[in-house]
C-alpha positions in Angstrom: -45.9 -13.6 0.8 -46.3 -10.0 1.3 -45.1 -10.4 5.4 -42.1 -12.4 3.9 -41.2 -9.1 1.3 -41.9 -6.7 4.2 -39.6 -8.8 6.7 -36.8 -8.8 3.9 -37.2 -5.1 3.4 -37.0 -4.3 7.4 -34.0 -6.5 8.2 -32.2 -5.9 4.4 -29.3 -3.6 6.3 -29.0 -6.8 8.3 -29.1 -9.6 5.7 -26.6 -7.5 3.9 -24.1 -7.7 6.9 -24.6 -11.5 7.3 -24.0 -11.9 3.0 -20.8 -9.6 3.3 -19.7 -11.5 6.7 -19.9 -14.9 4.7 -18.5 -13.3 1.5 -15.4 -12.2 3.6 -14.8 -14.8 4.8 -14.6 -17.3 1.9 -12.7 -15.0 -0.2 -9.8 -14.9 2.7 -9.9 -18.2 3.1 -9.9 -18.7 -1.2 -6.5 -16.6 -0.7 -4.7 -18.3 2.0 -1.8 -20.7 0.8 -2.6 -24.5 0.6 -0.7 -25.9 3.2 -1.3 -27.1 6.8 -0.2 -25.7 9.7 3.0 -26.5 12.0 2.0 -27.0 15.8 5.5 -25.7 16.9 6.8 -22.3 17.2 10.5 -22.5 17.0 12.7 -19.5 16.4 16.8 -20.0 15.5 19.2 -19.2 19.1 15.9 -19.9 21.4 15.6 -23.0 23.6 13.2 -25.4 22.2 10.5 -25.1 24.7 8.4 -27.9 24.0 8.8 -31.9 25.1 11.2 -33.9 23.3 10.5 -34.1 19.4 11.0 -37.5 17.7 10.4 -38.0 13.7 7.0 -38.5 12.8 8.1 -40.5 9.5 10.7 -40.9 7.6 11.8 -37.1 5.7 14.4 -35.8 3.9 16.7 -32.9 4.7 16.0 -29.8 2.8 19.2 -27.8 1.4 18.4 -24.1 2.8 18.6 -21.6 -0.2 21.4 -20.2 0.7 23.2 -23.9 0.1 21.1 -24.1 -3.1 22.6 -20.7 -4.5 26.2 -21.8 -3.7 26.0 -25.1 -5.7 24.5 -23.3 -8.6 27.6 -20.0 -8.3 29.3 -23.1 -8.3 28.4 -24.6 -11.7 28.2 -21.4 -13.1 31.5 -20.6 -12.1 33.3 -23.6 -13.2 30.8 -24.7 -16.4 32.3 -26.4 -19.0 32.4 -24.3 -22.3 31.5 -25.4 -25.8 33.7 -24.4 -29.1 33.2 -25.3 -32.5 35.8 -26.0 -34.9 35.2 -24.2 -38.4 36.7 -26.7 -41.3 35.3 -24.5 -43.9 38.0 -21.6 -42.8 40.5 -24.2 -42.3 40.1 -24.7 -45.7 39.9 -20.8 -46.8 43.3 -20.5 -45.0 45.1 -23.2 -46.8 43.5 -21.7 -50.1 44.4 -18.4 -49.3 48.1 -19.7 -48.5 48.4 -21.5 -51.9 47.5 -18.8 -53.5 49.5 -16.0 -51.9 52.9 -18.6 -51.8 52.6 -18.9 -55.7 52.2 -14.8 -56.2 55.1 -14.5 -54.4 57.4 -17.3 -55.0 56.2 -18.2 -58.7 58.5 -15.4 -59.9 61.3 -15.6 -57.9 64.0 -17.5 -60.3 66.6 -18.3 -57.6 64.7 -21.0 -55.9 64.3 -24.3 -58.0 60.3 -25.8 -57.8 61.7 -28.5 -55.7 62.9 -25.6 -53.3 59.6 -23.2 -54.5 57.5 -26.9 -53.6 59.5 -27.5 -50.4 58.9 -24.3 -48.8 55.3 -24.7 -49.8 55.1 -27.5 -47.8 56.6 -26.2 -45.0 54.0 -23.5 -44.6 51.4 -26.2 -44.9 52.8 -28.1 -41.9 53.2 -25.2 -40.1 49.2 -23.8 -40.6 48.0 -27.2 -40.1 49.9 -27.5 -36.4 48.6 -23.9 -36.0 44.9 -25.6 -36.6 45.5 -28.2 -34.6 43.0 -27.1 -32.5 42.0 -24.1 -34.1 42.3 -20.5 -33.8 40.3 -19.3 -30.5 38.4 -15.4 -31.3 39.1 -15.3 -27.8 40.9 -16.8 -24.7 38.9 -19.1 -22.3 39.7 -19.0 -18.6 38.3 -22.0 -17.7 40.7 -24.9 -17.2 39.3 -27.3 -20.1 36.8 -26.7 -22.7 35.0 -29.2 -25.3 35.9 -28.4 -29.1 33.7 -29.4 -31.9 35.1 -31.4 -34.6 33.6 -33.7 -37.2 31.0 -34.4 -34.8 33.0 -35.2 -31.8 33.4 -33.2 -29.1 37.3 -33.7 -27.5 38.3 -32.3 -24.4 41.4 -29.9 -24.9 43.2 -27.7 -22.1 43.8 -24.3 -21.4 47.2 -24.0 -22.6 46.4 -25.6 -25.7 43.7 -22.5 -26.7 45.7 -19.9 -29.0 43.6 -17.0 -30.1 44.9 -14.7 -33.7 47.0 -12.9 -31.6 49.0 -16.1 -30.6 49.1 -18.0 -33.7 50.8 -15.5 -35.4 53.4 -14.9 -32.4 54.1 -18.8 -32.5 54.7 -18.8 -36.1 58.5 -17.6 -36.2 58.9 -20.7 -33.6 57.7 -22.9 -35.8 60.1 -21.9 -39.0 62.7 -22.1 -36.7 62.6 -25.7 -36.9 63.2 -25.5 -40.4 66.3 -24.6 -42.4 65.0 -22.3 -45.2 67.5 -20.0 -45.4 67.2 -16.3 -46.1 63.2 -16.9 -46.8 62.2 -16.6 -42.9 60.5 -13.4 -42.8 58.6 -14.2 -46.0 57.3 -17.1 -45.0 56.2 -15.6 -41.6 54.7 -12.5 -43.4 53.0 -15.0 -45.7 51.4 -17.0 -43.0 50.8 -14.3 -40.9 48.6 -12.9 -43.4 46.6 -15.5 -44.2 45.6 -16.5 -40.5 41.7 -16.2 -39.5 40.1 -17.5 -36.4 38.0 -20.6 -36.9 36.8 -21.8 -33.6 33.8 -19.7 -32.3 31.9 -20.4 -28.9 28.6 -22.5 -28.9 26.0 -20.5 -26.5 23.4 -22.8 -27.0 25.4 -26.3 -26.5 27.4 -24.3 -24.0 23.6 -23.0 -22.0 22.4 -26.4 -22.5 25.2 -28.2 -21.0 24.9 -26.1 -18.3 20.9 -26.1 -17.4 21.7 -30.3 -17.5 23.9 -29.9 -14.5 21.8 -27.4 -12.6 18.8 -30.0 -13.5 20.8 -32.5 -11.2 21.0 -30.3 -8.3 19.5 -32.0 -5.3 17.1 -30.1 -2.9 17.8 -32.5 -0.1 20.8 -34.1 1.6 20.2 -36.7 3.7 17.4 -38.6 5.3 15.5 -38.5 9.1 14.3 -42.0 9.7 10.7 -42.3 11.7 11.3 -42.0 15.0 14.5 -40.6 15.7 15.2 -38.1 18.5 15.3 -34.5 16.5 16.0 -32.3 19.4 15.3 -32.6 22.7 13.5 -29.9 25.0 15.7 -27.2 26.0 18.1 -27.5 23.5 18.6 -24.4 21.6 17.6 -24.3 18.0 21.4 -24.2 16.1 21.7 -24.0 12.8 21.1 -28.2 11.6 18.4 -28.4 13.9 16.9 -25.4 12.5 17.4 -26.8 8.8 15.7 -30.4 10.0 13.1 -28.8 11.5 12.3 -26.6 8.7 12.4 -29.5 6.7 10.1 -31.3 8.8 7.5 -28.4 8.7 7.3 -28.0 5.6 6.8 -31.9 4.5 4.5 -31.5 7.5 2.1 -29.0 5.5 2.6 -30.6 2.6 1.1 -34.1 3.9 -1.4 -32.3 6.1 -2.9 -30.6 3.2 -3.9 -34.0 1.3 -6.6 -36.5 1.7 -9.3 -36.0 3.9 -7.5 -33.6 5.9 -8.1 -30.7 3.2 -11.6 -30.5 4.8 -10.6 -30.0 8.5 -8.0 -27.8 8.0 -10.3 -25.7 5.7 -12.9 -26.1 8.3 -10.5 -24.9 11.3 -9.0 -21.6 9.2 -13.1 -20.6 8.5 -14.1 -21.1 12.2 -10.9 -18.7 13.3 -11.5 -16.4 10.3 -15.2 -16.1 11.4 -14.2 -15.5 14.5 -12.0 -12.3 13.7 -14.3 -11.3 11.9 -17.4 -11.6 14.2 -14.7 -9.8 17.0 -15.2 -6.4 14.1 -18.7 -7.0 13.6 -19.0 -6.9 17.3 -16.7 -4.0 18.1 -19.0 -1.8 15.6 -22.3 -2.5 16.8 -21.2 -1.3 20.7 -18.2 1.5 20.5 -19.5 2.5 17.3 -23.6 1.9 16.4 -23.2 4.6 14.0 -20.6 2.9 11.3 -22.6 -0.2 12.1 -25.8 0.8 10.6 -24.1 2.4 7.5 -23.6 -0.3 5.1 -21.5 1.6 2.9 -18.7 2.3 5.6 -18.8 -1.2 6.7 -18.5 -2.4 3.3 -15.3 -0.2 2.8 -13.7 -1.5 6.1 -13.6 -5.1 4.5 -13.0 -3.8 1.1 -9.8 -2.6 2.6 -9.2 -5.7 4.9 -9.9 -7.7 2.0 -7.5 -6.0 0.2 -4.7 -6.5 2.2 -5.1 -10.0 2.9 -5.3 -10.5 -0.7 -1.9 -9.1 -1.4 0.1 -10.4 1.4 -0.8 -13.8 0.1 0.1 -13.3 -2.8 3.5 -12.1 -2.0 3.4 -15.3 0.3 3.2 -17.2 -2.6 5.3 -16.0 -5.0 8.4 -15.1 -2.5 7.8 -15.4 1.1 10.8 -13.0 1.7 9.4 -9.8 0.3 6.4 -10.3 2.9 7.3 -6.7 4.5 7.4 -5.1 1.1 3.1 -5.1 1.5 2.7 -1.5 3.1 0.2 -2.6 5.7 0.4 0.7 7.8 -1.8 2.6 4.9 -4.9 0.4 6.9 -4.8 2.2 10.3 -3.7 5.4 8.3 -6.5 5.3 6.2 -9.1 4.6 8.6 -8.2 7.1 11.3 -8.4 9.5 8.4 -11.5 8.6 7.5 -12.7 7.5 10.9 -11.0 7.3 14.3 -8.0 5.7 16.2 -9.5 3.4 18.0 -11.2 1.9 15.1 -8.2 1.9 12.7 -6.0 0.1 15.4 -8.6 -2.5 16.2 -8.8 -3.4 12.3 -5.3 -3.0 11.8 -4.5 -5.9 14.5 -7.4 -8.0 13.2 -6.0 -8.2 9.9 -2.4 -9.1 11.3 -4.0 -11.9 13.3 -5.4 -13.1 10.2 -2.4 -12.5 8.1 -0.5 -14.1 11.1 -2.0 -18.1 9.6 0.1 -17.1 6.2 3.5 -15.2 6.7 6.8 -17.1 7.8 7.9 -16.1 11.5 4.8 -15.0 12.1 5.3 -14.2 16.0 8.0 -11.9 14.5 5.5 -10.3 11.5 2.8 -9.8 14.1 5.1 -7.6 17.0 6.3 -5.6 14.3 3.3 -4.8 12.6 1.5 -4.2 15.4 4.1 -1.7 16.4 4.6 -0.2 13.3 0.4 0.1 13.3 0.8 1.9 16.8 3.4 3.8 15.8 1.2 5.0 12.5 -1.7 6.0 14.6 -0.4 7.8 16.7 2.3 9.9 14.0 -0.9 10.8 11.7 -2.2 13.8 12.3 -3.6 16.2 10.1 -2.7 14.4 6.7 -4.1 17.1 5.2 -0.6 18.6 5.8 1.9 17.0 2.7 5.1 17.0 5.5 3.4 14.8 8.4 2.7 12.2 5.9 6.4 11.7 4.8 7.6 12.5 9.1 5.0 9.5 9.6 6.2 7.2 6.5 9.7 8.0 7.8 8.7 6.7 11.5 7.1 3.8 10.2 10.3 2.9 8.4 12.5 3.5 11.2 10.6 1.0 13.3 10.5 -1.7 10.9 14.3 -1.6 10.6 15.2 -1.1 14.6 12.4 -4.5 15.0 14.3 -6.3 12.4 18.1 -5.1 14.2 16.7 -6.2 17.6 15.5 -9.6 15.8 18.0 -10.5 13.7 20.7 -9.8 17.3 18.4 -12.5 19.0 18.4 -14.9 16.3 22.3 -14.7 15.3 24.3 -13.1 18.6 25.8 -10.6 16.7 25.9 -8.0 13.9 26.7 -10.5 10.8 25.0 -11.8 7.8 22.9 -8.7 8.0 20.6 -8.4 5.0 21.3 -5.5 3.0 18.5 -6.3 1.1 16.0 -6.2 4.0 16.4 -2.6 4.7 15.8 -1.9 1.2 12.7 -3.9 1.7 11.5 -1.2 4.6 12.6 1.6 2.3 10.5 0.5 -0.7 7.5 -0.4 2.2 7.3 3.2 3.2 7.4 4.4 -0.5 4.5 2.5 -1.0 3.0 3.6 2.3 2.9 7.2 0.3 0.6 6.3 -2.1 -2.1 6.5 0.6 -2.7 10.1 -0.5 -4.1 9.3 -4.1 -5.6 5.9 -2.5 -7.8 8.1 -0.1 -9.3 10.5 -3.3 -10.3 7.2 -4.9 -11.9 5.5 -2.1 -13.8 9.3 -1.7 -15.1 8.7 -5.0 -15.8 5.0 -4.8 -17.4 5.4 -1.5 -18.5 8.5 -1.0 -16.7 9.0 2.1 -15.3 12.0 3.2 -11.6 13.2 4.3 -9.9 16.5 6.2 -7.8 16.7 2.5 -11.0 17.1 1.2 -12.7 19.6 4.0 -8.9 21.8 3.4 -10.3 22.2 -0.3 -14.3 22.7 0.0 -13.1 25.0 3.3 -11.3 28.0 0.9 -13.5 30.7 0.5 -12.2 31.4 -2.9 -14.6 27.8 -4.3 -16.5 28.4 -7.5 -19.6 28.1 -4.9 -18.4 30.2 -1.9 -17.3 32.8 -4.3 -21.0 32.2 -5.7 -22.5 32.8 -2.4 -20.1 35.9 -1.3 -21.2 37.9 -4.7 -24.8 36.8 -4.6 -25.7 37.1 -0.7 -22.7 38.8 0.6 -24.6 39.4 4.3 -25.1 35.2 4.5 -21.5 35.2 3.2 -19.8 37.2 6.3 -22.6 35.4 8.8 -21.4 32.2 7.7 -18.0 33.0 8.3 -18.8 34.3 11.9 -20.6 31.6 12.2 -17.6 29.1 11.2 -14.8 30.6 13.3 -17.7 30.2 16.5 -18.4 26.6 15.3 -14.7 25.6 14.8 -13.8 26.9 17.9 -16.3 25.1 20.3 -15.9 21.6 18.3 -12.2 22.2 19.3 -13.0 22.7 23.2 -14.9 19.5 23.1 -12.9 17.5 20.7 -15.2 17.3 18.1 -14.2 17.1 14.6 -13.5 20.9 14.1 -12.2 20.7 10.5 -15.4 19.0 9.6 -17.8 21.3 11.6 -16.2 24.5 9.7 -16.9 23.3 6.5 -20.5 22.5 7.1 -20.9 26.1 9.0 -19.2 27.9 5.1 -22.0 26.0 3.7 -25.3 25.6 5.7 -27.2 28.8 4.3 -26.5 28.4 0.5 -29.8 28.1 -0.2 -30.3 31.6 0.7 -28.6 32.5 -3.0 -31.8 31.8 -4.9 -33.5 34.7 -3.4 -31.2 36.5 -1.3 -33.3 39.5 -0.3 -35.7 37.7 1.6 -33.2 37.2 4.7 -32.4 40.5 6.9 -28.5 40.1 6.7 -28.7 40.9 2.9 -31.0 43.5 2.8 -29.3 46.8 2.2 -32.4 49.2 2.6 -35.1 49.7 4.7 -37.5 47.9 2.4 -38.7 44.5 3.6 -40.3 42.2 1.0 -42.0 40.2 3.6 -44.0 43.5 4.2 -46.2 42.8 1.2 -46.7 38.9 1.6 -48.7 36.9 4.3 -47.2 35.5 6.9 -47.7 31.6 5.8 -45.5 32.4 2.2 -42.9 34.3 3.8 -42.3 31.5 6.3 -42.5 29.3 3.2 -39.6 31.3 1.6 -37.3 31.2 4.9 -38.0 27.4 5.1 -37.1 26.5 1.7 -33.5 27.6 2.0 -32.9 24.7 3.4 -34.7 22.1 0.7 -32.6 24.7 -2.2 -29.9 24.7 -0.4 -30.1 20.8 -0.4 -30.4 20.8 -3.9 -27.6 23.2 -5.0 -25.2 21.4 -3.1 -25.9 18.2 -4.8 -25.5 19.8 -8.3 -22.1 21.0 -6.9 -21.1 17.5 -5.6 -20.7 17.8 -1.8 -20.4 15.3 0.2 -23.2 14.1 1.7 -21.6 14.8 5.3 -21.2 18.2 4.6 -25.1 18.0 3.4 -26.0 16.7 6.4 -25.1 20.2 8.1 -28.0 21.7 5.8 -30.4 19.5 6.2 -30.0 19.8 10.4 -28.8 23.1 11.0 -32.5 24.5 12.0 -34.0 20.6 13.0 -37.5 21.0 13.3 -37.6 24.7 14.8 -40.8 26.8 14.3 -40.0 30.3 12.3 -41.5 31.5 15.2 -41.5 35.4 14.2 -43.6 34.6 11.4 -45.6 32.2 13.5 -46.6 35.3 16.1 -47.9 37.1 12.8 -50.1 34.3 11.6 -51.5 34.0 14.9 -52.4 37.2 15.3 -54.2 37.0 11.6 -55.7 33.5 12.7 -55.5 31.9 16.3 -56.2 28.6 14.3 -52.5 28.0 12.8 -51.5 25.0 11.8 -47.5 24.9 13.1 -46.5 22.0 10.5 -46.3 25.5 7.8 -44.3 26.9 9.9 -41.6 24.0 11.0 -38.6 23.1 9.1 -38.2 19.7 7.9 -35.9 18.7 9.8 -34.0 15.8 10.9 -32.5 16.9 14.2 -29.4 17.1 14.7 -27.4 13.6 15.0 -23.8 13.9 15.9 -22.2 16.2 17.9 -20.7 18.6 15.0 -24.5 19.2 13.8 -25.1 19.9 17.2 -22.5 22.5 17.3 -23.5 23.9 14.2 -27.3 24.7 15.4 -26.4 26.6 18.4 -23.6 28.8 16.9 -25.8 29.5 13.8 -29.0 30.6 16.2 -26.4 32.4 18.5 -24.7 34.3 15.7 -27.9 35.4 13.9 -29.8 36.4 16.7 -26.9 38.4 18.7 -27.4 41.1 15.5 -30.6 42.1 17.2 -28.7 42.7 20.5 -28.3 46.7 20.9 -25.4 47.6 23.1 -24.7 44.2 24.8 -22.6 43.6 27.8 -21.6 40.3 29.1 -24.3 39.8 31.2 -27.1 40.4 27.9 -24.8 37.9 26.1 -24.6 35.5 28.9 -28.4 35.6 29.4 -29.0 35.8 25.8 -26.8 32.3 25.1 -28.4 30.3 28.0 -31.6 31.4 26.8 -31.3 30.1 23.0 -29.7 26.9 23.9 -32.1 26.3 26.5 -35.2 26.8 24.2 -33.9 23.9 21.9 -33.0 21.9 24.4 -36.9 22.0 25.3 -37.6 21.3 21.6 -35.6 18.0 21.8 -33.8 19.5 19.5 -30.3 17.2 20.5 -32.3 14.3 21.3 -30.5 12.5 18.5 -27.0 13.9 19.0 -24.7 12.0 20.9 -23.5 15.2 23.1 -23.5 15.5 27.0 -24.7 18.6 29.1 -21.1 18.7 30.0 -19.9 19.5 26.3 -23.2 21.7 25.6 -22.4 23.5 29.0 -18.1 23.7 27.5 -20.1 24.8 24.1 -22.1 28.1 25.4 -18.6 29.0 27.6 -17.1 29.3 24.0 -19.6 30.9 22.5 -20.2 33.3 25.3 -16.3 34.3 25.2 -16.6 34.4 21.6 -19.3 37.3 21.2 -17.9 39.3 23.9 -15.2 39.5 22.0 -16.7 39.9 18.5 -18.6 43.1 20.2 -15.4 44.3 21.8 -17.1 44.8 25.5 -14.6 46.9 27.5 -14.0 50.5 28.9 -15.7 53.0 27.2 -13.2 55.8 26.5 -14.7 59.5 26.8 -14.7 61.6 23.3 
């Protein structure tokens, strides 16, 4: 039992890879669509390169959208409108009339009643041809409408609707075909006043009518019967054989996704899944060993592939046509940031080929994202800098809309039936392709990682803890800088990560703020406090700036890579000055007192940081140096740790230590101005 626990706990780093390998891959394939696979590629304009296609089974002919959204303009456009006819205000108005007429007329003594009731009459008749069909509150346009009457709908036609404005116009016609004398304008006053509109417009019998027609829209028009010749080989795709193949596809996925076959196509997207993914795993463990065997990067590389796969689909499934609305770039942005190149291309294609199973046109979604993913690595540079962030962004875009000119030329011969709407697409894709800025400060935090945004901010000297370290050791303050601007510029020469390597040199002696005194630099007068302690605590004191200056940094939050530049920055030197002393108090000295902790050095920036921090220090004991002393005195220091296998863990040539003393070298000659002495 206990060999089983100690195996698990060896190979753990291991076992985790294999559980996130198998994890990634059934969560991609969870996400994909459920749907089969067509075995063609065909492309509209292209010759149809394979053998001569004949129907598989019988099929119907899918309507494209754009034949879908004309039939339903259509019906909107020429929908028949529902009215309903208001009896109740029919009635008001003849009340109204009656009332009004006898008001007027009651008094009037030169009209008998049978006159007085005659009249009346007339006004009747006239309202109740006005109401005929009722009073419309407004015009309709449309040719016929329905109007609502005692239950029955009855079709009347435009030029039988009369809204107020008309009624009362028609009025004086209608008295015209009376003889009443001298009472004309009355009676037209009289009806005109009484008039109200009665027939109002049904939305919801009007909407319902309506969504009953566009219910009976058919998706299909005609039929493919097994076995008929759909296009022969070399015939170019037009447009009905590009709608009859479409159709064909899709009823293709459809069937191929039911039954039994659910299991080999599932089986057949896992194996090629597994096999992109096994392509990453593989790339890591031999161009880069040192991501590989950090769990936590690796974890964030599928996080983010994960990611991306997850949200393509869904756009897939919801509306295939925004596919280029997913700002895919932000993968090889954010990895070279936080990485390299090299790595944030390879992942980048990886995820297209994956991605390429899911999208429409995928030969087409593949060549532009891989350009566009080219394009992004090599734009970024320095994100860091707000402006090459929005001069990438606007690259990107660029791309994307010269890939989709080119395509959409091949596809239709000419400029027309561009796609306004596809360029506003690209636009919104590179908006989205900004947000990589806030996305990199939260994967910092989630992760832990580590960005040059981040080294611009712990690099100013005015931070709560340089500022710290400036007022409380101001002589480690100023050798830190020196020590910086020699460390930047040598990671520069051998293209080492020079942003990252100044950061670490502003912060490798920190520890030396708990008791400042006790390093030369900082001491302002001629008294030593190592003078009145023994050899073995003063050693002791020197070597514990480095566990202090551990600790201080993680109180202040630094990132563990900056960390790692305290921890290495001496290896597992001897404080040999000390050493001497003990030795000539006690020839039996154990060196382990007088070691620092260590680890070596392990990259190529620690590296750096070791010999320009020994350099620096040391060349203030140099007494009038001339480029020869400084020469000697370089290769001399660098040499000595090389025989302490000192870079036995770094992954730096002799060729770039060799470029690495050249800078240093140039650098002190001129820090101590070597040149003509001129005479007083």
């Amino acid at each position: 039992m206990s060999d089983t626990l100690d195996n698990f706990y060896k190979k753990q780093s291991l076992i985790y890879k294999y559980v996130l390998y198998f994890i990634s891959i059934a969560l991609i394939v969870f996400f994909f669509p459920r749907g089969g696979k067509f075995k063609y590629e065909f492309q509209k304009g292209k010759p149809w390169q394979y053998e001569n296609l004949y129907a598989p089974f019988d099929f119907s002919i899918k309507k494209t959208n754009e034949d879908l959204a004309n039939e339903r303009e259509s019906l909107e456009t020429n929908k028949v409108d529902y009215y309903t006819f208001n009896e109740q205000i029919f009635q008001e108005v003849l009340e109204n009339y009656s009332n009004s007429f006898k008001n007027k007329f009651l008094s009037n003594n030169s009209l008998s009643n049978g006159d007085k009731r005659k009249l009346q009459n007339i006004g009747i008749e006239i309202l109740d041809s006005i109401y005929e069909n009722g009073v419309f509150e407004e015009k309709n346009l449309n040719e016929t409408v329905f109007l609502i009457r005692n239950n029955t709908a009855d079709r009347i036609f435009q030029k039988e609707i009369i809204d107020l404005q008309e009624a009362k116009a028609s009025i004086i016609n209608y008295i015209n075909n009376y003889r009443i004398g001298n009472y004309k304008e009355e009676l037209e006053n009289l009806i005109s006043s009484v008039l109200k509109t009665n027939v109002t417009y049904n939305r919801s019998l009007s909407d319902k009518a309506l969504e009953e027609e566009l219910s009976k829209i058919s998706t299909t028009r005609g039929n493919i019967l097994e076995g008929k010749l759909i296009i022969a080989k070399g015939e170019v795709v037009e447009s009905e054989n590009y709608n009859i193949l479409n159709s064909l596809k899709q009823e293709f996925e459809s069937e191929l996704w039911k039954g039994s076959n659910y299991y080999f196509i599932f089986f057949g997207y896992t194996v090629l899944v597994a096999l992109v993914l096994m392509m990453l795993f593989l790339f890591l463990k031999k161009y880069r060993p040192e991501i590989f065997i950090n769990n936590n990067k690796v974890t964030f590389i599928f996080v983010n592939i994960l990611l991306m796969v997850f949200i393509t689909t869904m756009v897939v499934k919801n509306n295939e046509s925004y596919v280029y609305v997913v700002p895919l770039c932000i993968l090889p942005l954010i990895l070279k940031n936080f990485f390299d190149a090299r790595l944030g291309l390879f992942v980048h294609v990886l995820t297209i080929l994956i991605l390429g199973f899911v999208v429409p046109n995928s030969f087409e979604y593949i060549f532009l994202q891989i350009i566009a993913g080219i394009v992004t690595i090599l734009s970024v540079s320095e994100l860091y800098k707000r402006a090459n962030l929005f001069i990438s962004v606007g690259q990107i875009t660029f791309i994307y809309i010269v890939g989709y000119f080119a395509f959409h030329t091949i596809h239709e011969g000419n400029l027309d039936n561009i796609e306004l709407i596809t360029f506003g697409i690209f636009l919104l894709n590179g908006m989205i392709t900004l947000f990589a800025q806030p996305l990199i400060y939260l994967y910092e935090k989630i992760f832990g990682l580590v960005s040059d945004v981040s080294l611009l901010e712990l690099s100013d000297t005015n931070s709560k803890l340089l500022k710290e370290l400036a007022n409380k050791a101001p002589g480690t303050f100023h050798h830190s800088l020196q020590v910086a601007n020699l460390a930047e510029a040598a990671a520069n020469e051998i293209g080492a990560n020079a942003m990252l390597v100044r950061v670490g040199a502003l912060y490798h002696d920190i520890g030396k703020m708990n008791r400042p005194t006790f390093f030369t630099e900082n001491q302002i007068t001629n008294a030593n406090p190592h003078n009145d302690l023994p050899p073995k605590e003063s050693a002791k004191i020197i070597i514990d700036h480095v566990i202090e200056g551990i600790e201080i940094a993680r109180k202040n939050n630094l990132p563990d890579r900056v960390i790692d530049f305290l921890r290495t920055h001496h290896g597992t030197n001897l404080v040999y000055y000390f050493f001497r002393k003990q030795q000539e108090i006690d020839e039996n000295v154990d060196e382990a007192n007088f070691r620092y902790p260590g680890p070596i050095p392990f990259s190529k920036e620690t590296a750096i940081l070791m010999m320009a921090d020994s350099v620096e220090a040391a060349s203030k004991s140099l007494k009038s140096p001339t480029y020869s002393m400084i020469d000697e005195f370089v290769e001399k220091i660098v040499k000595g740790q090389m025989q302490a296998n000192q870079y036995l863990n770094a992954n730096i040539t002799f060729k770039e230590i060799e470029a690495v003393k050249k800078v240093l070298k140039q650098k002190l000659t001129n820090i101590y101005h070597l040149r003509v002495e001129y005479p007083e």
